[in-house]
N, C-alpha and C positions, 0 to 999 in steps of 0.2 A: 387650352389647358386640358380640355377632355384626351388629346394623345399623351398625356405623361403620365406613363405606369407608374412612374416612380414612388407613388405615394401609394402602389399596392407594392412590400414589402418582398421583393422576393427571400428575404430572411424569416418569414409568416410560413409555420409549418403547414402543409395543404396547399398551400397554392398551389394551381398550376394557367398557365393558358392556353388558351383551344379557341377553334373556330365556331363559332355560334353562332344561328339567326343572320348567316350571310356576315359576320360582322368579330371584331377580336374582344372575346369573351374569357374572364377569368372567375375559376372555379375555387371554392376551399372544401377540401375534402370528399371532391368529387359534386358539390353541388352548385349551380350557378350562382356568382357572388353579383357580379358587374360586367356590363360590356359597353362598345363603343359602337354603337350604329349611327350612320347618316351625320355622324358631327356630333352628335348626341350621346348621353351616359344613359345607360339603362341601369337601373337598379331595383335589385331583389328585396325588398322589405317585410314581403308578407300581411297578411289578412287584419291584423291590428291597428297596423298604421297606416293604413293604405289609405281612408277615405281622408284623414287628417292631413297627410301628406298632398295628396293632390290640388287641394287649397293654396300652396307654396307656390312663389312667384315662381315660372320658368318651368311649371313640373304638368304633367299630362300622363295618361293610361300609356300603358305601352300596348299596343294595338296593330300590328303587322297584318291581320288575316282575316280581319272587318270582327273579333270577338274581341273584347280586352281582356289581356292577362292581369287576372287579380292580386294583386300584392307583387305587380311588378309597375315601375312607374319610369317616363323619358324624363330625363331634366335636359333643358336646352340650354346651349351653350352658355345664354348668358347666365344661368344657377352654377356653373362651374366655372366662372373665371379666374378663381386667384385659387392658389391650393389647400388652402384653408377648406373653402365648398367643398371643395375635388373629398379632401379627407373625409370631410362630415359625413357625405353619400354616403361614402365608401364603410366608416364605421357602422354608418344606420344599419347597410347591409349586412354586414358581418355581424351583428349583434342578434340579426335574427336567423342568417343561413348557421351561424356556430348552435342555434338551436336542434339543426336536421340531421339526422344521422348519417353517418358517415356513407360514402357508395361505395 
């Protein structure tokens, strides 16, 4: 399920997609929304719900470079298997990147 973009809207003004963190990564408004590394959804949530979040079955720090990215978090595969998950990430993120100003 983690490869079907289909449930980021390419009709969603701002999107775009770009290569990220070695991995296919889409942006809104120029700021990282979501991407797809190792099998895995990364998702941008931000400082608020990050610690509540990581509680969640299948979810972990997103961590590439032995520091963890705060208010970015991996969900593995099995937190994204029907597209119901997929979207919910996908909102959580978006609810807080439509916060960041525009790049």
């Amino acid at each position: 399920m983690v490869g079907d973009t289909s449930v980021i809207s390419s009709s969603t003004r701002g999107i775009q997609q770009k290569k990220l963190f070695g991995c296919v990564g889409f942006l809104l408004n120029g700021n990282v929304l979501v991407g797809v590394w190792k099998g895995s959804l990364i998702v941008r949530l931000g400082p608020e719900i990050y610690d509540d979040v990581l509680v969640a079955p299948h979810v972990r720090e997103f961590d590439i470079t032995g520091k963890p990215m705060m208010g970015w978090v991996v969900v593995e595969p099995e937190g994204i298997e029907d597209q119901g998950q997929l979207a919910g990430w996908i909102d959580l993120a978006m609810s807080f990147v439509k916060t960041l100003p525009k790049k």
